[in-house]
PLY file of the C-alpha trace (Angstrom):
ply
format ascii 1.0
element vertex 511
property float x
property float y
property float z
element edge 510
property int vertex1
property int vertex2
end_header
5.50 76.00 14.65
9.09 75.35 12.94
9.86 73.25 16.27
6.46 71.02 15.75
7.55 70.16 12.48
11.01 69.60 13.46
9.61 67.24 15.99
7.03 65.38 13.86
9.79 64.63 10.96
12.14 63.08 13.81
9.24 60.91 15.00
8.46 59.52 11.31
10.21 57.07 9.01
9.53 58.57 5.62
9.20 55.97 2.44
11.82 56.34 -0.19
9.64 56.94 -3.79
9.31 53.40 -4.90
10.62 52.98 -8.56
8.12 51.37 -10.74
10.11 49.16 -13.55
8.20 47.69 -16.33
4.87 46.33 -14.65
2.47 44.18 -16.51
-1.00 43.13 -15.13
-1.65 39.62 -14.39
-1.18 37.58 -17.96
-2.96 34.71 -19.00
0.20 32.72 -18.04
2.42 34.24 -15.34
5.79 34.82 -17.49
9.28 35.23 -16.57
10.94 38.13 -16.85
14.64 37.97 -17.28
15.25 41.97 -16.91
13.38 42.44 -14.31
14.41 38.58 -12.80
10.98 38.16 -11.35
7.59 37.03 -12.13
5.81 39.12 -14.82
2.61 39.81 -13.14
1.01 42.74 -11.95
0.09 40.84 -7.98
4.09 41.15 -8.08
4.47 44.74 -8.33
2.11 45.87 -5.65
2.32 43.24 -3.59
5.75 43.46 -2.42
6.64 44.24 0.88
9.48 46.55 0.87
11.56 46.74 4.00
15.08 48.83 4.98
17.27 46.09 5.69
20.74 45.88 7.70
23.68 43.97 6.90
22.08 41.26 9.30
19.05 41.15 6.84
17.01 41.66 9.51
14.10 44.69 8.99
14.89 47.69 10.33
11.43 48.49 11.82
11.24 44.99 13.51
14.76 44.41 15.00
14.29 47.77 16.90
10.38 46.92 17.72
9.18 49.87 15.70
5.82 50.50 15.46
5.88 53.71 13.50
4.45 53.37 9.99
7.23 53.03 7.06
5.30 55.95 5.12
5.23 59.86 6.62
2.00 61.67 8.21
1.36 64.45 6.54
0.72 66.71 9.20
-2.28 69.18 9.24
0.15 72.23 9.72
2.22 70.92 6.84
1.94 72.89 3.75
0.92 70.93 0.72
2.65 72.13 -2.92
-1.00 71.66 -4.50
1.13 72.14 -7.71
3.18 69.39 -7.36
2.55 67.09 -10.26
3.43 63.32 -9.63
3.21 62.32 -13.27
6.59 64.98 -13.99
8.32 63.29 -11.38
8.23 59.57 -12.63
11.38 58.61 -13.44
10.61 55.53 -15.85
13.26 53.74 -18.35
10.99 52.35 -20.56
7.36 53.95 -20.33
4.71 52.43 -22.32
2.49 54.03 -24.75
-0.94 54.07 -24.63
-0.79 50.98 -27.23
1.03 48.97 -25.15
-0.55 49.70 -21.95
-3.85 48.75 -23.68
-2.65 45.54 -25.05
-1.10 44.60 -21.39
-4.26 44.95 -19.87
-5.91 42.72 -22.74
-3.77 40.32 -21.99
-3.57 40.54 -18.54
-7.63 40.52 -18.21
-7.65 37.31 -19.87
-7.38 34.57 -17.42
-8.21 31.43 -16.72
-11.42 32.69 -15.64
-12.73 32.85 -18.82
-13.14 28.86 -18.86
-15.63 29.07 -15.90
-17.96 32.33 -17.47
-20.33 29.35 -19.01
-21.04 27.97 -15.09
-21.68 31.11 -14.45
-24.17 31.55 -16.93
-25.63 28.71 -16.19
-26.32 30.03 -12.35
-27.78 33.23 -13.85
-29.45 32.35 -16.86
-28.44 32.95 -20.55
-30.34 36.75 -20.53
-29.51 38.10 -17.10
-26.57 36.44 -17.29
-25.59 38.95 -20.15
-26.59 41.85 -18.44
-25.22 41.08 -15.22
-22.03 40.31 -16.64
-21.66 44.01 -18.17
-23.48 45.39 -14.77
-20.53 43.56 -12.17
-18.10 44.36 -15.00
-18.82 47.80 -15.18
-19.19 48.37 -11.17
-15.24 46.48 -10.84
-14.16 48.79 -13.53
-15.79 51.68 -11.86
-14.08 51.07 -8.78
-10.65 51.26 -10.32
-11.66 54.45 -11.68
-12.10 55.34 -7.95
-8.92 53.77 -6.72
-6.55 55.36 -9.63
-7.82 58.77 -8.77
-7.48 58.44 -5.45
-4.58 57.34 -5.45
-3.48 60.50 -7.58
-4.49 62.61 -4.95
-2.59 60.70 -2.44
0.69 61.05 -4.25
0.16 64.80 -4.43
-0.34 65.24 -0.89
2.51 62.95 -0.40
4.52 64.32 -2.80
5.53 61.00 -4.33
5.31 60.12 -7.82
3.48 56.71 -7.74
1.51 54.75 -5.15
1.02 51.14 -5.19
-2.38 49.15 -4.25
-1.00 48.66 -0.54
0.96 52.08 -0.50
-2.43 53.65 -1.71
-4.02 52.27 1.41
-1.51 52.95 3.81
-1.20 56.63 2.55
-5.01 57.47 2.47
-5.50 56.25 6.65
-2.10 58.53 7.43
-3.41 61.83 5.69
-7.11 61.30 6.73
-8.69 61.84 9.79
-6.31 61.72 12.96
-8.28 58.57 14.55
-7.17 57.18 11.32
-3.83 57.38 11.85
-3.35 54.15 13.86
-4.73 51.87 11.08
-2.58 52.40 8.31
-0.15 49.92 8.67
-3.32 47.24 9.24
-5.14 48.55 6.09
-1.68 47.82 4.15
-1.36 44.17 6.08
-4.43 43.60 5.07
-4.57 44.48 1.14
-0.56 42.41 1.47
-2.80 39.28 2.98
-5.77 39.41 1.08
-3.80 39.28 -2.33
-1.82 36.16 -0.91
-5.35 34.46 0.21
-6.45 35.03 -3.43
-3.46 33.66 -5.06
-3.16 30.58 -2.91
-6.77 29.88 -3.74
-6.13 29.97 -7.13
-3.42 27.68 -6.65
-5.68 25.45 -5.15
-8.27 25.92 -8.08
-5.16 25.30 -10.41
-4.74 21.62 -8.53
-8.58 20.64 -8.89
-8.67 22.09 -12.40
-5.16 19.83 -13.64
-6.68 16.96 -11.96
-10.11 16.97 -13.50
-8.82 17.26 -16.79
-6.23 14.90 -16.71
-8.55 12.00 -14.91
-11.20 12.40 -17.85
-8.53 11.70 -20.53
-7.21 8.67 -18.80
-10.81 7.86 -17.74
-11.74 7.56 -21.41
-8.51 5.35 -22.62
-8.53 3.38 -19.19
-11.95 2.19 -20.64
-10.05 0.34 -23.34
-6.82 -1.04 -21.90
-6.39 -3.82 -19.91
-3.65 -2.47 -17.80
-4.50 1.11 -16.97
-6.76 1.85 -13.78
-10.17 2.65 -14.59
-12.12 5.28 -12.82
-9.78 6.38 -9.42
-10.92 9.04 -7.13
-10.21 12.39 -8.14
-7.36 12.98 -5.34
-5.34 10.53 -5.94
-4.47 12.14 -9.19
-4.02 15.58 -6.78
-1.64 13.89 -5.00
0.33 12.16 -7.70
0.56 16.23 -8.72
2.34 16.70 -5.25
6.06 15.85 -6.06
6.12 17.62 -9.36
4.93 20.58 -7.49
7.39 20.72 -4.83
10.02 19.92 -7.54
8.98 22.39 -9.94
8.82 25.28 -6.27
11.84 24.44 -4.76
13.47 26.50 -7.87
13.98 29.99 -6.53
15.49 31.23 -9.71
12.76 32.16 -12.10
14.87 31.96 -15.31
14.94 28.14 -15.36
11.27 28.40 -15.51
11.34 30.98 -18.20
11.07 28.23 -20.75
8.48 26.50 -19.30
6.42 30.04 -19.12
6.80 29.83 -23.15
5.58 26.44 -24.01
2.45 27.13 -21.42
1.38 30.43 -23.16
1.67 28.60 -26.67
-0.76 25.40 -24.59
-3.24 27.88 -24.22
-3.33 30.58 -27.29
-4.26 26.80 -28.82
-6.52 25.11 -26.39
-8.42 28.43 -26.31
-8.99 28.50 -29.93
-10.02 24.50 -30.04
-12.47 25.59 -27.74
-14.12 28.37 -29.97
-14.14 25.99 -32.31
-16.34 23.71 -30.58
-18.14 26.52 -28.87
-19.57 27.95 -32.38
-20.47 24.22 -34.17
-24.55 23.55 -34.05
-25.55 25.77 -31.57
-28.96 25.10 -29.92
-31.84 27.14 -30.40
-31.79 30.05 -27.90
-35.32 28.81 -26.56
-34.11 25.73 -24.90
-32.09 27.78 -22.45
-32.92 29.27 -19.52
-33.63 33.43 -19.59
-33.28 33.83 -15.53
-32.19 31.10 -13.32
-33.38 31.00 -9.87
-33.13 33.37 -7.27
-30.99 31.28 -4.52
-28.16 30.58 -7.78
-27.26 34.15 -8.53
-24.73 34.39 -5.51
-22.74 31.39 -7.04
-23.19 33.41 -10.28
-21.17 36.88 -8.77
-18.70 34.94 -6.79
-17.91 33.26 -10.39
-18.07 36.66 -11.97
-15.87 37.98 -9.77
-13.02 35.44 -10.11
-13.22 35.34 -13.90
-12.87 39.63 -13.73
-9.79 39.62 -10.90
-7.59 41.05 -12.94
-9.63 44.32 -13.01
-9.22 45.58 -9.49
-5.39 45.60 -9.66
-5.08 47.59 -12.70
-2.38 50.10 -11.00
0.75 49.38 -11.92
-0.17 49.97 -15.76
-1.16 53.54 -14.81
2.40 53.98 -12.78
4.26 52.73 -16.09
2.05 54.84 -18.73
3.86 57.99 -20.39
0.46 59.83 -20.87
-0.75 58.31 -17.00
-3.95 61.05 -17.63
-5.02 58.36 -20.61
-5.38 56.14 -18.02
-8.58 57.11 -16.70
-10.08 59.43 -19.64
-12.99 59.39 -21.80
-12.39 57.27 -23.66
-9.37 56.39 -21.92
-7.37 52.93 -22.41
-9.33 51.50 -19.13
-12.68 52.28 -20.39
-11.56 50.98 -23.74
-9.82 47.78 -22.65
-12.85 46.64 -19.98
-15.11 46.91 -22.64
-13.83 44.34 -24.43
-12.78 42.27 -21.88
-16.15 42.12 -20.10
-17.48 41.72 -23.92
-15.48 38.67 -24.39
-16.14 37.20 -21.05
-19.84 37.39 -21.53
-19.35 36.02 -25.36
-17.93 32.77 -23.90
-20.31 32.58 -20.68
-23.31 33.43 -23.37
-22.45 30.63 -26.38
-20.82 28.00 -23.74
-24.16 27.75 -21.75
-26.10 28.17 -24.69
-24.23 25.00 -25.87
-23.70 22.62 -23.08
-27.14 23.82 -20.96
-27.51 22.26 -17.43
-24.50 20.23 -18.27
-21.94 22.71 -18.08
-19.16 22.07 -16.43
-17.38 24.51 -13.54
-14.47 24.39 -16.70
-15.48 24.64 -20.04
-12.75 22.33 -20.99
-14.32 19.69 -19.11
-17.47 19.82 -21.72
-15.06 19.33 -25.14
-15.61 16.02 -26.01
-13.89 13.05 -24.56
-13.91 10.42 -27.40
-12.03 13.20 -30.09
-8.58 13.05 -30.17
-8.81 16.98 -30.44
-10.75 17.43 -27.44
-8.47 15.55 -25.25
-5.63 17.46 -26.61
-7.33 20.61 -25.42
-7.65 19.26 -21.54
-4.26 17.98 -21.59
-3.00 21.15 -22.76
-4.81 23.43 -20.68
-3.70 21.12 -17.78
-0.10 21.56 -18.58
-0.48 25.11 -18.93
-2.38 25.95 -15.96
0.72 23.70 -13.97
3.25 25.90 -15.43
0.93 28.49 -14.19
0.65 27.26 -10.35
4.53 26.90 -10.35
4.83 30.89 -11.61
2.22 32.50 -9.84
3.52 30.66 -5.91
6.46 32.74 -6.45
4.51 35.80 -5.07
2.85 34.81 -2.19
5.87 32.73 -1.24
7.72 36.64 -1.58
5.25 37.95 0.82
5.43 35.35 3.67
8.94 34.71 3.09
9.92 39.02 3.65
8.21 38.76 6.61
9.04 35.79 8.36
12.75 35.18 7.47
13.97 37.70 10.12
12.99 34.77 12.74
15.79 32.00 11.03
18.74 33.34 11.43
21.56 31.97 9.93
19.03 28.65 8.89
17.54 30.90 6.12
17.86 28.28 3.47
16.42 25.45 5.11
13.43 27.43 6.27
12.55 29.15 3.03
12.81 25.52 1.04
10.68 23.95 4.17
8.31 26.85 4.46
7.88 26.56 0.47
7.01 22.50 0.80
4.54 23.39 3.74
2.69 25.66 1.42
2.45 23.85 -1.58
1.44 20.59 0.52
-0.92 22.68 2.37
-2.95 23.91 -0.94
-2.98 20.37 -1.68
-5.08 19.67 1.53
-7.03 22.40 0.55
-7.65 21.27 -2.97
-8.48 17.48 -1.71
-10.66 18.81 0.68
-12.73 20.74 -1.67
-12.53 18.69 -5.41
-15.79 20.28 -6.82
-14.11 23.17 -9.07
-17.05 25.57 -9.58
-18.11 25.90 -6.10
-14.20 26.50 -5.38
-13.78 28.92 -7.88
-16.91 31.01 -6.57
-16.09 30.79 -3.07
-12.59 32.02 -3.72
-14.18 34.87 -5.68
-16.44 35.76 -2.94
-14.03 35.53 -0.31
-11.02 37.57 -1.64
-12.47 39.55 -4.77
-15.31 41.15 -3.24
-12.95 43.14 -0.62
-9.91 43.56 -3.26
-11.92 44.70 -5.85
-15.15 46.35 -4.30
-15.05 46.93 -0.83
-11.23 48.59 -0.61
-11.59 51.24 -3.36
-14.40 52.56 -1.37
-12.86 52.89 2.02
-9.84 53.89 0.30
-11.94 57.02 -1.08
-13.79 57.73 2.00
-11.15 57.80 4.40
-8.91 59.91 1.88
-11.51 62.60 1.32
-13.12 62.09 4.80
-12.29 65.75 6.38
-11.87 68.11 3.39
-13.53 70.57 2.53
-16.57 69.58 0.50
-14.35 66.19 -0.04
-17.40 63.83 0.16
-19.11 66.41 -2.71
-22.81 68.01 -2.22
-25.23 65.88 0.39
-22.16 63.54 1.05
-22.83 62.02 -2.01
-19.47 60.57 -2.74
-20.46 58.43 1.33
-23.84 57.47 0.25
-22.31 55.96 -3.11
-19.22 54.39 -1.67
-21.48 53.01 1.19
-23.30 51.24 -1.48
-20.60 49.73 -3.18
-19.26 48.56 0.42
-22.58 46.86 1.19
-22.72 45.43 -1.90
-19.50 44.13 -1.54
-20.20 43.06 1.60
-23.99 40.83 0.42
-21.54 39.36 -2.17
-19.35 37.97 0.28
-21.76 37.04 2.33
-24.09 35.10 0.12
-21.27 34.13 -2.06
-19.46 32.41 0.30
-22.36 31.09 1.88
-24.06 29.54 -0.94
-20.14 27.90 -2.15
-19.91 26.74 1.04
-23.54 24.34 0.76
-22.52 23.56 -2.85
-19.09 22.33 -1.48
-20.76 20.45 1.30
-23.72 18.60 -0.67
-21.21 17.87 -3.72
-19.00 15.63 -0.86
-22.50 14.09 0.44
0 1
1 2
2 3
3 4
4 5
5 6
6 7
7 8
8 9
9 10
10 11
11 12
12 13
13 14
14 15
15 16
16 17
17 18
18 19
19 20
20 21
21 22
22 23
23 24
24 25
25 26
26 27
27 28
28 29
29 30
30 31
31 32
32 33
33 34
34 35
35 36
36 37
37 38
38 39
39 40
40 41
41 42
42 43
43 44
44 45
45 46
46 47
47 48
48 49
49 50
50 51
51 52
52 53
53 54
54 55
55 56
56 57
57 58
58 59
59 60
60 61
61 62
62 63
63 64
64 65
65 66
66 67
67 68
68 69
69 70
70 71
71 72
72 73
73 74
74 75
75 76
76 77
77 78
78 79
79 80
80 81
81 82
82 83
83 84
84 85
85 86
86 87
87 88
88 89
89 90
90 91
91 92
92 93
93 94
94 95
95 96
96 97
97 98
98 99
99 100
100 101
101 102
102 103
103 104
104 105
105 106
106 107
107 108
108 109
109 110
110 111
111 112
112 113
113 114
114 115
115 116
116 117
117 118
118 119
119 120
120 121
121 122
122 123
123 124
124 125
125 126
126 127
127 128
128 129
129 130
130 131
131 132
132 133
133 134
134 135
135 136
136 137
137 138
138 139
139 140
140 141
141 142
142 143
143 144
144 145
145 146
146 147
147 148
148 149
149 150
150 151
151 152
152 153
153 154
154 155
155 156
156 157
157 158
158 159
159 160
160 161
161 162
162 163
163 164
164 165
165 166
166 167
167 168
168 169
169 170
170 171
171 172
172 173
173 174
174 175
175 176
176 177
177 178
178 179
179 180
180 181
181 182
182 183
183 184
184 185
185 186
186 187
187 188
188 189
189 190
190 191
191 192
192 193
193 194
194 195
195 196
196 197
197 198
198 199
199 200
200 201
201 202
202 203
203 204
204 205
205 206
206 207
207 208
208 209
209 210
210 211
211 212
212 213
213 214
214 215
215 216
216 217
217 218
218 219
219 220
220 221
221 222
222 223
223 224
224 225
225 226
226 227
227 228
228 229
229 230
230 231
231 232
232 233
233 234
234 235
235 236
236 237
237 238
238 239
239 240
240 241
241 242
242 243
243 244
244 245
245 246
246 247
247 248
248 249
249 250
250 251
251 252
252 253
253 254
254 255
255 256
256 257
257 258
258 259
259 260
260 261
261 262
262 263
263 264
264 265
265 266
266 267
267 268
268 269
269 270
270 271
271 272
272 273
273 274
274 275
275 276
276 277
277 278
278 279
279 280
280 281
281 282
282 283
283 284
284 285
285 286
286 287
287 288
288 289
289 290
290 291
291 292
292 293
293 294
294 295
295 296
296 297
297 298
298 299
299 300
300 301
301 302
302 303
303 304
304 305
305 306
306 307
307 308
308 309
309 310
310 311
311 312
312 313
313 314
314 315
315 316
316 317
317 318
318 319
319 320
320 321
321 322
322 323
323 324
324 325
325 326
326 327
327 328
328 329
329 330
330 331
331 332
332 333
333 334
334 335
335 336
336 337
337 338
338 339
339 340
340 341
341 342
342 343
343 344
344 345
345 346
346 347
347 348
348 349
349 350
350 351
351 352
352 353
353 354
354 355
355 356
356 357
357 358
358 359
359 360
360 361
361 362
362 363
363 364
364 365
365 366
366 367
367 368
368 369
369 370
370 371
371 372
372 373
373 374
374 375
375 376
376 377
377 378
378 379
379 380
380 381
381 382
382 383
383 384
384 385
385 386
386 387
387 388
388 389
389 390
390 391
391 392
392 393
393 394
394 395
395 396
396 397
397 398
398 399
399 400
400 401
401 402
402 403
403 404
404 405
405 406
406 407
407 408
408 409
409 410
410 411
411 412
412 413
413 414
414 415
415 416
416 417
417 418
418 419
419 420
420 421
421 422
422 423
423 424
424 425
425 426
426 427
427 428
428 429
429 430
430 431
431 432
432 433
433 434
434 435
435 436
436 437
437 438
438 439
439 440
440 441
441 442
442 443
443 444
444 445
445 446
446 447
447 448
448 449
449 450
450 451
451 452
452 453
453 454
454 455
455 456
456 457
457 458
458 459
459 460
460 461
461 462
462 463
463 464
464 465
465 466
466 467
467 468
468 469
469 470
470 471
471 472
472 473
473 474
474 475
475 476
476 477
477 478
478 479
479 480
480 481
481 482
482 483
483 484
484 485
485 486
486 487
487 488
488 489
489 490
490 491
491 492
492 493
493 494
494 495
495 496
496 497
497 498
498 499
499 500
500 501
501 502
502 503
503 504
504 505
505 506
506 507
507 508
508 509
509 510
């Protein structure tokens, strides 16, 4: 038996415990942070692909054509310390309080999906829009739940102190069933991509949004000058955007861009209160809204849902950072606490933004403030500004990703590649963006598409697969499978008819 294990630890590469600095979730504005020197946003903390490196900087596992996973199996004849207690072995310098933990996931919850909650009111109707909103918030909050714990259970059999989002996933197909075993690494790549699909697309939504708010101010004034062009086609203004993007993203140093992470979150803590402003003055009567919308709109209406609500399903690195982690997930608990509100807010805005605009709401509620008030063009133009410092922040990540996993192939060209693979990107969610213009469509069908699997279907495989061969693991009539089964196929008809019914929006808006 001693020689088995002495065997099995040769033939694995175990993971050095990954040490969790201050992480925040995703704020309203990505921020720099100097102490850290990196994005301040929670994508950036579990997205990170961590690699042994050689004095070449070339990977370890791919310069000798490894395939072995970078985490250890846990074998079956491996004895588990079932005492071991992950939360006594985090070694934090600065843990947060329960306080602070609950005000960075306020904050972080808050996104710019809150500006599209009214389109997706509209596509539900102003009654079971309400519910709906505190029935998908409450399932995405839910799923956390599931994710957190199992995640805690993953770190005890590991007998590591904290597991990221990827890590989680990676960990749970290693110590569950053998046939398992051979997936981990994909169900890591996969979580890694996913994450980068969803931030690109935002990116892209950041280019349509900038653009539409921009061409109605000039629009408006173009109507009264002599000398300014009246009326141009929404991409040309995406494209004049192109060379202050690749300006703004050929700056690899974050802390030149700390400044302009400052100005953007003071843009918005204004715009957004200009809007309530105008959201709360001579409200309609509730009557002349629609209670249910139709049946074929309500995919449109959870892809929305889901993009406004991202920032739930990558809650994680708030629990690693906590100094009472157990508050986490308690009743009350600081999650339970904080997703109230949030989802509370969210349907507030979606509730009084349709009730005030109707049928014409706009996939931004930005876009509704009015356009001949010198207040309500100061509102798009600073949400536009903002929302550009926010593209320019938030490409940091994915560029991390694809950069740590392609640079290996450049050699001693690195710099030239990483400034030319950075262009390609940024000109490539430009195509994206110009191909696509209509932002509410966009904005579901990025929802659909990445949400639905980061924040729905994952958690549940993620449990199943982790308590797939213990002993009563899936709980009395394999109730635990039956409920995470649901949440998969549900995750599943959302990205199916989400995507589906964006994709026939997208294509009758360019007819």
């Amino acid at each position: 038996m001693s020689s088995k294990k002495q065997l099995h630890n040769q033939a694995a590469i175990p993971l050095a415990p990954a040490v969790f600095k201050k992480p925040q979730m995703r704020p309203m504005i990505a921020e720099y942070d100097p102490k850290r020197k990196g994005v301040r946003n929670d994508l950036s903390d579990i997205v990170m692909v961590k690699y042994k490196v050689d004095p070449n900087d070339i990977p370890v596992e791919q310069q000798a054509g490894s395939t072995l996973p970078l985490m250890e199996i846990p074998g079956r004849d491996t004895e588990v310390d079932e005492d071991y207690n992950p939360f006594e072995h985090r070694k934090l310098a600065h843990p947060t309080s329960d306080l602070d933990t609950l005000i960075h996931l306020l904050k972080g919850s808050l996104g710019s999906g809150i500006l599209a909650m009214p389109m997706a009111f509209m596509n539900a109707g102003l009654y079971f829009g309400l519910v709906a909103t505190f029935v998908i918030g409450g399932i995405c909050t839910y799923c956390v739940h599931v994710l957190v714990k199992t995640a805690h259970e993953l770190c005890r059999r590991m007998q590591k102190p904290s597991l990221g989002f990827a890590e989680t996933a990676e960990a749970a197909f290693l110590s569950g069933p053998p046939a398992a075993h051979k997936f981990s690494r994909l169900a890591k790549a996969m979580i890694n991509w996913f994450l980068v699909i969803d931030l690109l697309g935002c990116c892209c939504v950041y280019i349509v949004f900038v653009a539409k708010n921009v061409k109605q101010v000039v629009d408006y004034h173009a109507k009264e000058s002599e000398w300014l062009p009246h009326d141009l086609d929404l991409r040309i203004y995406m494209v004049a955007l192109l060379p202050l993007l690749i300006l703004m993203n050929l700056i690899r140093n974050l802390k030149y861009l700390a400044p302009f992470s400052m100005i953007a979150n003071l843009l918005v803590a204004t715009g957004m209160s200009i809007t309530f402003y105008y959201l709360f003055q001579d409200i309609p009567s509730l009557s002349e809204r629609k209670p249910f919308a139709e049946w074929e709109r309500l995919p449109t209406f959870f892809g929305t849902a889901i993009f406004a609500l991202e920032g739930i399903g990558v809650v994680m690195p708030l629990e690693n950072n906590m100094k009472t982690p157990t508050h986490f997930i308690g009743c009350p608990g600081v999650l339970n606490f904080g997703m109230f509100f949030v989802v509370s807010l969210y349907a507030l805005v979606g509730f009084f933004g349709y009730l005030k605009f109707g049928d014409e709401t706009e996939g931004s509620i930005t876009l509704n403030l009015p356009q001949d008030e010198a207040l309500g063009q100061s509102v798009k133009l600073m949400i536009a500004v903002a929302i550009f410092f926010t593209y320019c922040l938030q490409f940091y990540v994915p560029m991390e990703i694809i950069w740590k996993n392609v640079r290996h192939f450049f050699g001693a060209k690195k710099n030239l590649a990483e400034y030319s693979i950075r262009i390609a990107i940024i000109v490539l969610t430009l195509c994206i963006a110009i191909a696509i213009p209509d932002l509410g469509p966009f904005i579901s069908l990025v929802g659909a598409v990445c949400l639905s699997f980061l924040g729905l279907i994952f958690p549940a495989v993620i449990e199943t697969v982790t308590f797939w061969d213990r002993p009563n693991g899936l709980g009395r009539y394999n109730w635990v499978l039956w409920k995470n089964l649901f949440l998969i196929c549900f995750g599943i008809l959302g990205f199916l008819t989400g995507s589906y019914v964006s994709i026939l929006d997208i294509i009758k808006g360019e007819e």
